[in-house]
LOFI-414555 format. One line per 4 residues: number of its first residue (from 1); their letters; for each residue x, y, z of N, C-alpha, C. Coordinates in pm, whole numbers, padded with zeros to 5 digits, always signed. Layout:
! LOFI-414555
NUM> A> X,Y,Z,X,Y,Z,X,Y,Z ~ ...
END
This chain:
! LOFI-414555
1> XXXX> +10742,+16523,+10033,+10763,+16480,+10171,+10746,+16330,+10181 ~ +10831,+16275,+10223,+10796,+16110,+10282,+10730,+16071,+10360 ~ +10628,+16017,+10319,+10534,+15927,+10391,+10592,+15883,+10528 ~ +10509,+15954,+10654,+10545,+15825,+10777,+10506,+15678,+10781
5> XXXX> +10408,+15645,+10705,+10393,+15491,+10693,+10489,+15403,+10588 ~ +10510,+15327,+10678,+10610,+15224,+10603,+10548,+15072,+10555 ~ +10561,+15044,+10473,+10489,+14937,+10387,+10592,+14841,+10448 ~ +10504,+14702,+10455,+10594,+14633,+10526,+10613,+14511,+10405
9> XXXX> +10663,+14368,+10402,+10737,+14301,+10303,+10625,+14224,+10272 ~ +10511,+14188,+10380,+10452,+14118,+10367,+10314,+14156,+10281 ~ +10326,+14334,+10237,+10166,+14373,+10214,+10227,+14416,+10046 ~ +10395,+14370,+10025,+10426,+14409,+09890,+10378,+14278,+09750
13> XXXX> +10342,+14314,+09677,+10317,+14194,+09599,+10399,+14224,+09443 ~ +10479,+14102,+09367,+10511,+14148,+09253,+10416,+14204,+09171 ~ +10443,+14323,+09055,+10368,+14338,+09006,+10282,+14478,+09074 ~ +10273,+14504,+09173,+10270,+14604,+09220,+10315,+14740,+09165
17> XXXX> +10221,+14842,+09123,+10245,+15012,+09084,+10277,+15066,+09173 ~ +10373,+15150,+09199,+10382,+15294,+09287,+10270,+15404,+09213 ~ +10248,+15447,+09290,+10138,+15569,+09252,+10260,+15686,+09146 ~ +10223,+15740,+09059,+10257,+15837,+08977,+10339,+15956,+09066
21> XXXX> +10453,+15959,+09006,+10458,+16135,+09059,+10560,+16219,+08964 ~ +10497,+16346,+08944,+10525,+16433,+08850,+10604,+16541,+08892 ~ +10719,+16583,+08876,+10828,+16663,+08952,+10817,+16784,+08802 ~ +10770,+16881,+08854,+10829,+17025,+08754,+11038,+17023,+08719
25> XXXX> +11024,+17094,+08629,+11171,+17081,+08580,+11213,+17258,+08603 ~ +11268,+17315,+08707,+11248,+17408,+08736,+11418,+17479,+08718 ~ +11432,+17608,+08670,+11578,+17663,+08690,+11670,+17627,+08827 ~ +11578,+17679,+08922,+11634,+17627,+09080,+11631,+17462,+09111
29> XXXX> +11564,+17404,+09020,+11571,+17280,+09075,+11709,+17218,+09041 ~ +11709,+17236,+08898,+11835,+17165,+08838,+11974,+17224,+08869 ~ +11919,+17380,+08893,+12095,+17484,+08948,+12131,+17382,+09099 ~ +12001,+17422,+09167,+12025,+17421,+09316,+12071,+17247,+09324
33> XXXX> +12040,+17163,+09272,+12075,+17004,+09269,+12230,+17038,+09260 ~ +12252,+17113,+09134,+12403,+17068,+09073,+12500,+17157,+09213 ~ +12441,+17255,+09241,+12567,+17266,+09349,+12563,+17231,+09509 ~ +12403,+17170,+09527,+12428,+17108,+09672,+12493,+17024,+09603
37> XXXX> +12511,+16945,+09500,+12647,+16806,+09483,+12764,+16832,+09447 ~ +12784,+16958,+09485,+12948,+17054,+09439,+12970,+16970,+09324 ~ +12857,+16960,+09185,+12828,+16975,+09031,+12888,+17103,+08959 ~ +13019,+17205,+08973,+13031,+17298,+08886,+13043,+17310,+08780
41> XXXX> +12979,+17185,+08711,+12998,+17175,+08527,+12884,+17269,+08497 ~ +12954,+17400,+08433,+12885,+17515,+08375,+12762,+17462,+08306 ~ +12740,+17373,+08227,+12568,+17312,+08209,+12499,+17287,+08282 ~ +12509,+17299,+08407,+12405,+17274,+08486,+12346,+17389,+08558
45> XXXX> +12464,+17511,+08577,+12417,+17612,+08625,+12435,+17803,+08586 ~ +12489,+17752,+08415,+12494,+17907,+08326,+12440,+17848,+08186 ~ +12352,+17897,+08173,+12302,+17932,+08014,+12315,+17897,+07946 ~ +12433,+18031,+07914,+12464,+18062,+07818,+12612,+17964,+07780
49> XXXX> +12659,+17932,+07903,+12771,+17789,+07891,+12673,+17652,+07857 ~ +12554,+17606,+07884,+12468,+17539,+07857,+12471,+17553,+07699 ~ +12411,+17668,+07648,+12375,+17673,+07507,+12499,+17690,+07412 ~ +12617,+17730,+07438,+12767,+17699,+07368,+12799,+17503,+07352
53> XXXX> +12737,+17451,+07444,+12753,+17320,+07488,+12670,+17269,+07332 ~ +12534,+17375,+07312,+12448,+17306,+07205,+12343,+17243,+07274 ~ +12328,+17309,+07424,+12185,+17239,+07525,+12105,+17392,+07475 ~ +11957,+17378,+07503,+11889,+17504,+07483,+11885,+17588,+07607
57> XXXX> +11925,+17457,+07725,+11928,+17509,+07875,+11959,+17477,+07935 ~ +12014,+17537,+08061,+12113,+17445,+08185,+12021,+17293,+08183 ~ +12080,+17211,+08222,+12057,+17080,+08219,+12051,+17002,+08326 ~ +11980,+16923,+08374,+12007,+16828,+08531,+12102,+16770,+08530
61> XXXX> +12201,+16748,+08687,+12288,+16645,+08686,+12225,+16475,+08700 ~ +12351,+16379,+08724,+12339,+16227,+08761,+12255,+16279,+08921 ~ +12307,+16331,+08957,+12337,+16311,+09108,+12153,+16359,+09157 ~ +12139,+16500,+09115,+12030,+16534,+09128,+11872,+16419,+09056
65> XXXX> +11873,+16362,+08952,+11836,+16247,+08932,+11847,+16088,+09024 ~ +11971,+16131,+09057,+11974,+16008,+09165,+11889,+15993,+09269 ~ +11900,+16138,+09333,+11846,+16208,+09438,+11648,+16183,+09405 ~ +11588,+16219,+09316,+11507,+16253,+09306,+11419,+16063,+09287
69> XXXX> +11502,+15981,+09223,+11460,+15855,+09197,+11451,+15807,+09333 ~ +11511,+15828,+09450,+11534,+15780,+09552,+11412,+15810,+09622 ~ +11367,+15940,+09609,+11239,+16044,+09657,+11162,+15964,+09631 ~ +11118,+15917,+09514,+11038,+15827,+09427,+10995,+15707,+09514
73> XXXX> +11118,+15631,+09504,+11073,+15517,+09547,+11032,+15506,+09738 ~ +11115,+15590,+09754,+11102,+15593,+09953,+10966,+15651,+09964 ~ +10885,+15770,+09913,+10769,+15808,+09904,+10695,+15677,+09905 ~ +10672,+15565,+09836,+10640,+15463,+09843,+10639,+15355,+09957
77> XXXX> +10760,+15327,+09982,+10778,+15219,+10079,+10782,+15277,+10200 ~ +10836,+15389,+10244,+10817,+15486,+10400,+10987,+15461,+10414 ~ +10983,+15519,+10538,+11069,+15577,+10602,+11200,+15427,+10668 ~ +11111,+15337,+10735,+11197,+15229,+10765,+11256,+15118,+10658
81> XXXX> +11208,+15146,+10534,+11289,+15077,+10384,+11427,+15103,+10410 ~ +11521,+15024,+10406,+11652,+15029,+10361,+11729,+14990,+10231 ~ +11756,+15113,+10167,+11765,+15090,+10076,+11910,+15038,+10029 ~ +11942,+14907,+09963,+12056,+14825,+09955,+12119,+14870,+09786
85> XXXX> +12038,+14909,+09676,+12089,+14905,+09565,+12041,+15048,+09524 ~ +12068,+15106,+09431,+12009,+15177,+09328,+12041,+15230,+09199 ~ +12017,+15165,+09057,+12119,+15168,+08934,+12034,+15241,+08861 ~ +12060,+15324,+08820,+12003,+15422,+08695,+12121,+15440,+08589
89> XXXX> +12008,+15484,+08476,+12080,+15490,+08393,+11986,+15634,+08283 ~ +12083,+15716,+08241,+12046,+15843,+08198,+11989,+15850,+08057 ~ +11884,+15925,+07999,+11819,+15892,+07877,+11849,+16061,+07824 ~ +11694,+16111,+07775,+11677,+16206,+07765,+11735,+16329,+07840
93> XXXX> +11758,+16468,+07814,+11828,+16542,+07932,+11662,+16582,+07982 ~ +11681,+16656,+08147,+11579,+16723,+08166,+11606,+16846,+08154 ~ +11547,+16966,+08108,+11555,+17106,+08043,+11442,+17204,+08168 ~ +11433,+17290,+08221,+11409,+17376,+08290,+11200,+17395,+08154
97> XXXX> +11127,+17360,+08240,+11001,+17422,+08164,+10907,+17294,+08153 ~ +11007,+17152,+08191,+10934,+17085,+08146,+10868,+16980,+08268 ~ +10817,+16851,+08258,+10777,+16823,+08382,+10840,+16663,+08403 ~ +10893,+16583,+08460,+10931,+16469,+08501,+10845,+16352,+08580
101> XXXX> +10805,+16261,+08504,+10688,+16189,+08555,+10772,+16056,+08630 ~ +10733,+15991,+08769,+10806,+15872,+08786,+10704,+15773,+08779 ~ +10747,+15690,+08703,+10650,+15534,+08729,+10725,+15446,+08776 ~ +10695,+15323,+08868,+10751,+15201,+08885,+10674,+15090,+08904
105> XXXX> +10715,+14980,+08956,+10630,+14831,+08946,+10760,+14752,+08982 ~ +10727,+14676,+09100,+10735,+14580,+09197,+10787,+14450,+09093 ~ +10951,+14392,+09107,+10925,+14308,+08957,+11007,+14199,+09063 ~ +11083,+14206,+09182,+11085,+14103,+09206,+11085,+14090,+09372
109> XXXX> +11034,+14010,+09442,+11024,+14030,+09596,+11122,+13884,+09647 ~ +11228,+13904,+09735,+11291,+13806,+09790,+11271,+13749,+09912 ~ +11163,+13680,+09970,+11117,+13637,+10102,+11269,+13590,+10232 ~ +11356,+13516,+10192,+11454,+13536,+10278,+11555,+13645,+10286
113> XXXX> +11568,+13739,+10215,+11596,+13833,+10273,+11478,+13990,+10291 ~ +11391,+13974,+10257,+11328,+14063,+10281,+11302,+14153,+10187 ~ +11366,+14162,+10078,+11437,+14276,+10006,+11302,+14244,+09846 ~ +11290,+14372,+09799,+11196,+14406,+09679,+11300,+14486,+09597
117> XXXX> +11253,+14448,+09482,+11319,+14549,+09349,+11212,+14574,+09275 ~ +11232,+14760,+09306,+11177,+14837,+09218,+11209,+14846,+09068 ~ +11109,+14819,+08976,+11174,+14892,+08886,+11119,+15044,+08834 ~ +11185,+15121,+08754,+11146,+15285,+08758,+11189,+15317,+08664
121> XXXX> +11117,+15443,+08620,+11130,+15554,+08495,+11072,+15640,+08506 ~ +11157,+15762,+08484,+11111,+15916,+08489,+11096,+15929,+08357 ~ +11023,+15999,+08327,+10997,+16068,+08169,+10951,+16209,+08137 ~ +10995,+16250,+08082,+10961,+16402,+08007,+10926,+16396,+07910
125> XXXX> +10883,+16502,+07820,+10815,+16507,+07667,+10937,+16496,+07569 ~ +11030,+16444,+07592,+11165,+16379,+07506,+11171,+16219,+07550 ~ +11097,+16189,+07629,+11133,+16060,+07670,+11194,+16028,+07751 ~ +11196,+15867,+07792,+11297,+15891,+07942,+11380,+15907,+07950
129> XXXX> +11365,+16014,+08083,+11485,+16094,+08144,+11621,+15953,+08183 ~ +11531,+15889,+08280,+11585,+15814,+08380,+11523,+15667,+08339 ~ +11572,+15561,+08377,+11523,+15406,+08382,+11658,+15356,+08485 ~ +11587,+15237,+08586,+11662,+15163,+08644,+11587,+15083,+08744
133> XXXX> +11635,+15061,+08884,+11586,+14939,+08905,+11658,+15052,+09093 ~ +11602,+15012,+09187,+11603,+15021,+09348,+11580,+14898,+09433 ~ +11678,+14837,+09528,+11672,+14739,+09552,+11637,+14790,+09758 ~ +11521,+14739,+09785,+11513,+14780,+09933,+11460,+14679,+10022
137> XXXX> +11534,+14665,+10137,+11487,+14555,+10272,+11386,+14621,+10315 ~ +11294,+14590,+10293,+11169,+14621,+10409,+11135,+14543,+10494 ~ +11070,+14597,+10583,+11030,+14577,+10743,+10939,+14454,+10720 ~ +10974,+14401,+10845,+10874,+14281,+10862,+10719,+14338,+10955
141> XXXX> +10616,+14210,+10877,+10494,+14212,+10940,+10504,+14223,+11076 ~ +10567,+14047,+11124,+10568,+14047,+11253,+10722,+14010,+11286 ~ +10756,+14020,+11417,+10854,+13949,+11451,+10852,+13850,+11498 ~ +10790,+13750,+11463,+10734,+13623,+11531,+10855,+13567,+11502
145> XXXX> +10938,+13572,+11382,+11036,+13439,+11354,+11131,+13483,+11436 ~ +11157,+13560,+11503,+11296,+13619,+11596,+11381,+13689,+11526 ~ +11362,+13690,+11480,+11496,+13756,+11359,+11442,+13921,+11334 ~ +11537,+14041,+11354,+11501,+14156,+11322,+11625,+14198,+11255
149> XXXX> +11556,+14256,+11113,+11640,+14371,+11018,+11646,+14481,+11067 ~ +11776,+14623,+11008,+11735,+14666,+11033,+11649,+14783,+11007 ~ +11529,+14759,+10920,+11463,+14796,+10838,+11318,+14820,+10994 ~ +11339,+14704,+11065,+11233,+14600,+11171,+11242,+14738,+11267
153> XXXX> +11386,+14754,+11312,+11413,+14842,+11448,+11389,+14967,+11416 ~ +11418,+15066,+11268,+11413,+15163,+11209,+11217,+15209,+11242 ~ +11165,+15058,+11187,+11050,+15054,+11184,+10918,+15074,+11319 ~ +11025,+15017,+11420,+11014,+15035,+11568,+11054,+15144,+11661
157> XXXX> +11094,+15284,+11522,+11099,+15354,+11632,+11242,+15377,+11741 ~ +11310,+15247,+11665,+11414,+15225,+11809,+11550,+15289,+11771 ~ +11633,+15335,+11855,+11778,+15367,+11820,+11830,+15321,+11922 ~ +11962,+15272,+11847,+12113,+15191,+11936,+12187,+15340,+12013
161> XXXX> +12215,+15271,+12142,+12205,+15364,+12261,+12400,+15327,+12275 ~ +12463,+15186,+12280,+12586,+15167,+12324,+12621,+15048,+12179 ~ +12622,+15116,+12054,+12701,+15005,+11945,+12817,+15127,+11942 ~ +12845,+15285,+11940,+12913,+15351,+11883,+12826,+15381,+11767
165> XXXX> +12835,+15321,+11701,+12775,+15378,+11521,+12646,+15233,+11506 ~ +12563,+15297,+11435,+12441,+15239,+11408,+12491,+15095,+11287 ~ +12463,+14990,+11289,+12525,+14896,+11248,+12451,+14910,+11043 ~ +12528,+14904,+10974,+12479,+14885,+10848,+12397,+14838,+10742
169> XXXX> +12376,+14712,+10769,+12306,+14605,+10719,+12357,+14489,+10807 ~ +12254,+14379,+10765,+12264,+14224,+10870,+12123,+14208,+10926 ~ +12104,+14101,+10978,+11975,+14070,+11050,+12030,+14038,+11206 ~ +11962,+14057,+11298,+12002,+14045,+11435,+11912,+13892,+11501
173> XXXX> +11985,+13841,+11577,+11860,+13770,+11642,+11861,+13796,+11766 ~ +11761,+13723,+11898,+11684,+13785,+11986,+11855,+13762,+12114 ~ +11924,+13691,+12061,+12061,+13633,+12167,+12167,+13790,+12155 ~ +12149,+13843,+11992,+12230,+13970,+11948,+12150,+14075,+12040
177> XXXX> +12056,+14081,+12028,+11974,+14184,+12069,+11993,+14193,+12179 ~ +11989,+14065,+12276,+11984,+14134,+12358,+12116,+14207,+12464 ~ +12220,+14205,+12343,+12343,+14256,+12454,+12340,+14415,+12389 ~ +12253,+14484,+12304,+12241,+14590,+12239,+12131,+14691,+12302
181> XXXX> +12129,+14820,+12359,+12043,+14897,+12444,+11973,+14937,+12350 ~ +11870,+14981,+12351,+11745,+15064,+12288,+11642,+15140,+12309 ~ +11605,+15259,+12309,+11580,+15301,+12319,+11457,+15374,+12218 ~ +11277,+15396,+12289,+11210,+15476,+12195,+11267,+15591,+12112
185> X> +11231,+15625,+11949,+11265,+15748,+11933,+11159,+15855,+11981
END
């Protein structure tokens, strides 16, 4: 489950650990991944097509790994992080029995835009699964400088009432803002 507290830019420091977390490698985890991502490559969710392949067992997808690195790092930063990047890259397979550990560390923080890069690795008893890097805008301390991300408004609770669609990325200032409605969530 994701943390409701959101770490803000100012309390991140390089060099910084995410706390550990250890994901079981479960039949349903890796089936049920591969076809919420309409994944029907028979290794991920038959056997015995797995073990013709020369796997000992259905196998995890990209996607479900993607999914789970993302878990990783947002568990960390909370809920108002926006996340701008995320590059992985695939090692070891994960196999049904075994367990998936994530580590990361804080390797670079960008003060004008706001934005931190994670770096990360999942590992199993084959080695890593996963390695890569998560790039996320986090929320500001204060809004003293005028300027709000929208990492800031996410962070506030607030939703756009008359844009049509919630705006993507950008920073707003207090002249933008104020032709934009808002509303508590």
């Amino acid at each position: 489950m994701t943390s409701k507290n959101t770490k803000r830019f100012d309390d991140v420091r390089p060099g910084e650990t995410l706390p550990e977390l250890a994901i079981p490698i479960t039949v349903g985890l890796v089936t049920g991944g591969a076809i919420a991502t309409r994944d029907y490559f028979p290794g991920h969710h038959d056997k015995d097509a797995a073990r013709a392949l020369g796997s000992p067992h259905v196998f995890m997808n990209i996607l479900t790994t993607s999914g789970l690195a993302q878990r990783y790092v947002e568990e960390w930063a909370g809920p108002a992080a926006v996340f701008k990047d995320l590059k992985i890259k695939l090692g070891a397979p994960n196999y049904p029995g075994d367990t998936m550990s994530f580590t990361g560390e804080v390797t670079q923080v960008d003060a004008d835009s706001r934005t931190v890069v994670v770096s990360l690795k999942g590992k199993n008893s084959m080695g890593n699964h996963v390695t890569g890097t998560a790039t996320l805008e986090m929320a500001n301390s204060t809004l003293a400088d005028g300027n709000y991300g929208i990492a800031d408004l996410v962070s506030a609770n607030l939703t756009f009432n008359n844009l049509g669609a919630a705006p993507t990325s950008t920073t707003f200032n207090k002249s933008q803002l104020s032709s934009i409605a808002f509303t508590r969530a």
